[in-house]
N, C-alpha and C positions, 0 to 999 in steps of 0.2 A: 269051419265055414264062418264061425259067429267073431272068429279073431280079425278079419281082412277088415272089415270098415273103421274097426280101432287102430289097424297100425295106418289107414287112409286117413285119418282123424289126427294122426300124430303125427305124420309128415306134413299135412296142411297147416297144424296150429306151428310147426318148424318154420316153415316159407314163410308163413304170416311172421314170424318174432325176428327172425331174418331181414326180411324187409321193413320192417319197422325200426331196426340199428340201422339199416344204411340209412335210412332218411334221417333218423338221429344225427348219424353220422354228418352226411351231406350238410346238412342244416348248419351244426358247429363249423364246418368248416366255410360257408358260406357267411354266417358270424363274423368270425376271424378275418375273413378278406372284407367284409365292410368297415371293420372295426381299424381294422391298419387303413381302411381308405379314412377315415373320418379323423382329423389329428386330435379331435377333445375328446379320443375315445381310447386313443395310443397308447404304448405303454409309455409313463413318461420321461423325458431325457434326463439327463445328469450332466447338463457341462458347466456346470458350475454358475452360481449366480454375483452379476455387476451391482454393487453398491458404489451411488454416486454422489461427491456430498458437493452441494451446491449452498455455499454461504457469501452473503452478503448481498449489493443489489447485482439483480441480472443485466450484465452489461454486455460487451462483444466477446470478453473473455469467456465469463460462462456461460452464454447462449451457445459459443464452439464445442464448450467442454459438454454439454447437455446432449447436441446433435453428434459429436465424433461416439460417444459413449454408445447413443442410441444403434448407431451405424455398425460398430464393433459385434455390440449385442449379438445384430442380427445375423450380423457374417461368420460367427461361430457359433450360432444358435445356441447361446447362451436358456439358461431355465428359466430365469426372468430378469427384469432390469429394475433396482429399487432408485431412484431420486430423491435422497437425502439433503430437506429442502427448510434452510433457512432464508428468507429473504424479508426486504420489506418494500422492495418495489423494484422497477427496471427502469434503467437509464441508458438512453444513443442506440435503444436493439428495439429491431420488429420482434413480437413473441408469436406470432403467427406461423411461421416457418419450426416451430418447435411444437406447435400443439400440430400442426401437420406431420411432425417423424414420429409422434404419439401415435400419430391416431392410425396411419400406415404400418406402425411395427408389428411384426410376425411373432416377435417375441413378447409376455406381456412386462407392461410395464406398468410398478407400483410408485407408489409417491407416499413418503412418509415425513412429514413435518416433524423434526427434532431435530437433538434433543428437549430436555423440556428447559423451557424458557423459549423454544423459536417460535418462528410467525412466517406466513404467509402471507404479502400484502402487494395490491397490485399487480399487474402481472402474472406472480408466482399464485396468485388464489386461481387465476385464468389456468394456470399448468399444471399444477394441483387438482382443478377439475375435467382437465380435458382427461387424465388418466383411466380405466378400470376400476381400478383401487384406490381408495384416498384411506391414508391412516394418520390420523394425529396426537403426538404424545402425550400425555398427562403435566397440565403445566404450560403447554403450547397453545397457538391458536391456528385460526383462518379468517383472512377477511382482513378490510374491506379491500374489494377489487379496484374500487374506484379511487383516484384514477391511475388507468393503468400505466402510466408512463412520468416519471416525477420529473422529466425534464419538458413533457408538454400534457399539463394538467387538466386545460380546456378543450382535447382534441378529441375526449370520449365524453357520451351521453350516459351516465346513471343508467337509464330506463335500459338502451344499448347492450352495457355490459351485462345489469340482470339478466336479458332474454339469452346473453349469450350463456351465462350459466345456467340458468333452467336449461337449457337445449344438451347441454352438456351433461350433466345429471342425466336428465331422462334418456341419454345415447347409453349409458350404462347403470341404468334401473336402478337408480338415486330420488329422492324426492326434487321432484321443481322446485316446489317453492322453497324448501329449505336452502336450496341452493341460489335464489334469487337473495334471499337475504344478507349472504354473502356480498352482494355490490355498496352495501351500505354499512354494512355490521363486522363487529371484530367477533366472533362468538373463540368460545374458548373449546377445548376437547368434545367436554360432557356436550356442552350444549349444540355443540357443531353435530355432534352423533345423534342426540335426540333429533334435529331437528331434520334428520335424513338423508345433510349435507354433504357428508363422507362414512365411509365404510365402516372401520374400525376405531378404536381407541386404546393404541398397545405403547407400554412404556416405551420400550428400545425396539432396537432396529432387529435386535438377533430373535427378540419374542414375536416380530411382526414376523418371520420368515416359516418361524418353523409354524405361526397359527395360520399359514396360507396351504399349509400340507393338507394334500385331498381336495384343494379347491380349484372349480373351472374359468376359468380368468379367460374372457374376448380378447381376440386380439384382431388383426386384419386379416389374416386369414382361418378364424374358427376359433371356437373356445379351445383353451390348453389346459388340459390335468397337470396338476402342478403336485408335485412328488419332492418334498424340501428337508424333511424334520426323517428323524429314527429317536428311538428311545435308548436311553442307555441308560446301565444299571440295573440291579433286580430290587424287587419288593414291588408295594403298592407307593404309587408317586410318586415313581420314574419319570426325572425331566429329560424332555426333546432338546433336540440340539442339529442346527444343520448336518446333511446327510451328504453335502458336497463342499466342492470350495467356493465360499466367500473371497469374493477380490473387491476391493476397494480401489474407488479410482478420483480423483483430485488435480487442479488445474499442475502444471508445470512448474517449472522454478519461473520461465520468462512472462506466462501469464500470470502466473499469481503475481508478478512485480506489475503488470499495469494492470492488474484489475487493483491491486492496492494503489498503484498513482491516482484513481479514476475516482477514491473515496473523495467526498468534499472537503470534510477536516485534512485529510494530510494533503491534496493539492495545496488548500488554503496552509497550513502550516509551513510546506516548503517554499512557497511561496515569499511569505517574509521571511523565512528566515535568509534564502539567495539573497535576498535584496540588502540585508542587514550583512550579510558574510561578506557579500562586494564592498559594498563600503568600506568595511574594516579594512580589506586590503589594499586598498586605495590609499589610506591613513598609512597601510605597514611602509610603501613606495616600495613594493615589489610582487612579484607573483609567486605565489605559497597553499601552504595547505590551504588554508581557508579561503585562496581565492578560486583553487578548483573546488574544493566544495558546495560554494554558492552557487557557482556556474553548473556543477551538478544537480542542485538541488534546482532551480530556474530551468532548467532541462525537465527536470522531471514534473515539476508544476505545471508547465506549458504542458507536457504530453497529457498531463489530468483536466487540466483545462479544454483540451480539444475535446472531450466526450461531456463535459459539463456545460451549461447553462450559465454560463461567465457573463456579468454586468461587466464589461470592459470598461468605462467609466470608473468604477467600483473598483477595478485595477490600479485604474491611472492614479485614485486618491491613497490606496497603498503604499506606491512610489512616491507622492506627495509626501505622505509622514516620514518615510526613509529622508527623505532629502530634506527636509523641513528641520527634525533631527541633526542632521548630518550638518548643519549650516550654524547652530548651536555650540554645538563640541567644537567646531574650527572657532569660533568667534570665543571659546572658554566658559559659557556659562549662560543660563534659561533665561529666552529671551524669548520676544514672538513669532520668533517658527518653530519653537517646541510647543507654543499653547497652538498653530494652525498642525503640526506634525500631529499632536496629542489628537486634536479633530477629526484629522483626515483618516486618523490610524482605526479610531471608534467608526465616521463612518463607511468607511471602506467596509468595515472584517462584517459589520449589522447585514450590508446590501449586497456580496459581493454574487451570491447568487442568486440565479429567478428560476421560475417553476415553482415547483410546487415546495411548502417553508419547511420539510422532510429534508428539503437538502442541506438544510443550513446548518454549519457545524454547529454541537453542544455549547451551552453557555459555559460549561467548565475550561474549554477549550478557548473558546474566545476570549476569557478571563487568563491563561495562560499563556495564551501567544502574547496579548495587549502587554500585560504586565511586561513579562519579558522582556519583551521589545525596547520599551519604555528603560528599563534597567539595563538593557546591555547599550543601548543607543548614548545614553547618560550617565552610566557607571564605568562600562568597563573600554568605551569609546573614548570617554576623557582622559583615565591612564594612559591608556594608548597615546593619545596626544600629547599629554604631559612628557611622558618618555623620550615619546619622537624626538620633540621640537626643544626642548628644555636642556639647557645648558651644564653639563658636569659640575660639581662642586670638587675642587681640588684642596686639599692641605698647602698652606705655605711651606712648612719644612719640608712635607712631603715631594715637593715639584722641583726642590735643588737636585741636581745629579740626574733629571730625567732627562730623557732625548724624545725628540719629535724632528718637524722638518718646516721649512720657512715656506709660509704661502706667497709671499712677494718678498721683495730684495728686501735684505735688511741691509740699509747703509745710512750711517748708523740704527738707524730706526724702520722697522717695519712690523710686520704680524707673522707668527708661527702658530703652530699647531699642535698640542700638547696632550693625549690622551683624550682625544674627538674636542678639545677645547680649545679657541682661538685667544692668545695672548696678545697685548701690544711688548713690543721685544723691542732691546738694544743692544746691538754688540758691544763688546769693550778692546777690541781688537781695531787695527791697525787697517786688517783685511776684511772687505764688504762678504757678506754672505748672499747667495745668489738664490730664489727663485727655486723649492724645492732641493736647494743642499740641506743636509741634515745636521743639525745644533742642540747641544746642550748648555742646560742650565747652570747657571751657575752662581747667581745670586738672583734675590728678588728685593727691589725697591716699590714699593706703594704696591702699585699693578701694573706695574710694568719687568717685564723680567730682565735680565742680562745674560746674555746668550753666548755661545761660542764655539767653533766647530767640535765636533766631539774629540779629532786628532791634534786639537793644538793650533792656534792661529799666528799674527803678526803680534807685534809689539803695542801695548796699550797706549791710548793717546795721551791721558794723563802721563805718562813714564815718557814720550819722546817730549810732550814741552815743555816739560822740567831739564831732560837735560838739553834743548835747547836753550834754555834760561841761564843754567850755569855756564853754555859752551859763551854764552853774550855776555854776561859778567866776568868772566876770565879774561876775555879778550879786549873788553874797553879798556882797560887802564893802558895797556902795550900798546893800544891805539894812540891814547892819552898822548903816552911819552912820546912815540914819535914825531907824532905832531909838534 
């Protein structure tokens, strides 16, 4: 009788541990389905991560290559999108449309200024902070933003871009004001990171990837667990190493040729030199290598020219020194339109662009086109002319037994043509030579040659009036006597 409330005791404390797993239970699996609804909570993906390197200034070419990349990202749901960001400013591009596929992308997206030695400036300080992430390498910098556009340098406010970078910071829980400072300041890694203006500070790009492993990175639809790095190796100080594929992506072969036309040095370099190439072929009197060349290189100038900030004026005086030059070498020797050529040439190359003075090619550069110029317009333009125009030296003994052809009648006397050299000529024959019949030489008096067909001609005129002479001495006396 005393056993039944213990085994009632023992089935209750059963139902009670019983229903306490299924609620367990329940609960975990109620977990689980929140957890897969909430993407920063996911397990995270694996499709490999976009690295995208962006050098030079941001023009139309890599504004496309910046947004196709972004697009890409998202449409394979790539793990994240890094922007491997040299720059020192933007030219002929809105960069608004680009901090806009930042700031919408699904996938996140890092920004890593490198390697060391790069800069972020203008523009790229603006895309650089519109991201999540800012990482800058050791040796690199950020800053200043201002102003954002090198081909219209008064069309942003200072005050302006600050607010725009504070606002941009505090979107992704960065310091303001550190990041205001950026509109006016170059800071360097260290101090860009103290100063709370960007995230990290990692040498390369492969140590920035696998230090974002375990971290939740915004994006436009919800934080993302980012799942990047494994360990490999045993012991203690086991280094990480991406856990997927790295793909690397970079402008094309057709874009990288005009975003290279679009630099300012080499517009301005091909520039003169087209113009110096024409000439010379002009001097050759034919069309050749070097006159398609020029015409190539004037092609390709023009195409850099359209996205730059061209003083056309500043053009015109470049052309001035070509032909200024070029009036010189025809006339033989430094007169005064090599000293206005010499002017026009300095200041053409000083002026030729406006904006902001970033654009202006290196002094080493304009010290090497000048010169150049200068030497080939005056060195290797006068040989040329020399060559051209200049008259063959021939050997006397050398020019007997040669053949050429008559430029006009020789009767007796006219002019032939001798190994590209024009002679005064006289036959010694009997028979005229015509207009393009072919003669050889055959004696030379003074400067004047003696000529004669190459097959053999008529009788010499010396030789018929001699024996006319004896045929009239023979015959007088017989005349004599009859008479």
């Amino acid at each position: 009788m005393r056993i039944q409330p213990r085994t009632a005791h023992i089935r209750t404390f059963a139902r009670r541990f019983a229903a306490v797993v299924c609620l367990v239970i329940a609960a975990a699996i109620l977990l689980t389905d929140v957890a897969s609804a909430r993407p920063g909570q996911a397990t995270p993906r694996r499709n490999g991560i976009d690295v995208v390197k962006v050098d030079g200034l941001l023009d139309p070419p890599t504004a496309s290559l910046v947004r196709d990349a972004i697009r890409r990202a998202n449409q394979r749901r790539s793990t994240m999108i890094v922007l491997q960001l040299d720059s020192g400013g933007s030219i002929d591009v809105d960069v608004e449309p680009m901090l806009r596929d930042v700031r919408r992308s699904r996938v996140p997206v890092v920004v890593w200024v490198g390697p060391s030695g790069a800069k972020a400036k203008g523009a790229a300080t603006l895309l650089a902070e519109s991201a999540p992430v800012v990482s800058v390498s050791s040796g690199s910098s950020i800053g200043r933003a201002e102003p954002l556009r090198l081909d219209q340098p008064g069309a942003t406010d200072r005050g302006a871009v600050a607010d725009r970078l504070e606002a941009l910071a505090l979107q992704w829980d960065r310091d303001g004001a550190g990041a205001r400072r950026l509109a006016a300041e170059n800071l360097p890694a260290d101090a860009a990171h103290r100063a709370g203006a960007i995230n990290t500070v990692e040498p390369t790009v492969g140590e920035l990837i696998v230090s974002l492993d375990g971290r939740a990175v915004p994006t436009a639809s919800g934080p993302k667990l980012l799942s990047t790095a494994t360990v490999v190796g045993e012991g203690l100080g086991r280094p990480r190493q991406p856990n997927q594929e790295v793909r690397f992506d970079r402008l094309d072969v057709a874009n990288q040729l005009l975003h290279t036309l679009i630099s300012p040095s080499i517009a301005y370099l091909l520039f003169v030199a087209g113009l110096a190439l024409i000439v010379f072929e002009f001097y050759t009197c034919g069309i050749g290598l070097a006159g398609l060349a020029g015409a190539a290189a004037l092609v390709g100038a023009l195409v850099g020219f359209s996205h730059l900030p061209v003083a056309w004026w500043a053009a015109g005086l470049l052309m001035l020194a070509v032909f200024g030059f070029a009036v010189d070498v025809q006339a033989g020797g430094l007169g005064v339109w090599t000293f206005i050529g010499g002017g026009a040439l300095v200041a053409g190359s000083l002026t030729l662009y406006g904006g902001d003075a970033r654009l202006n090619p290196p002094w080493w550069v304009l010290a090497i086109v000048m010169v150049g110029t200068a030497l080939f317009m005056l060195g290797a333009m006068t040989a040329v002319i020399r060559s051209r125009f200049s008259t063959p030296t021939i050997g006397r003994e050398g020019i007997v037994g040669e053949e050429g052809r008559a430029e006009v009648d020789v009767a007796p006397d006219g002019v032939i043509l001798i190994q590209g050299a024009r002679w005064r000529a006289r036959t010694n024959r009997a028979t005229p030579i015509d207009a393009g019949d072919p003669v050889r030489v055959v004696a030379v008096e003074g400067l004047v040659l003696e000529v004669e067909p190459p097959e053999g001609g008529a009788r010499d005129y010396r030789d018929r009036r001699g024996r006319r002479g004896r045929a009239r001495d023979s015959a007088g006396p017989e005349d004599g006597d009859g008479a």
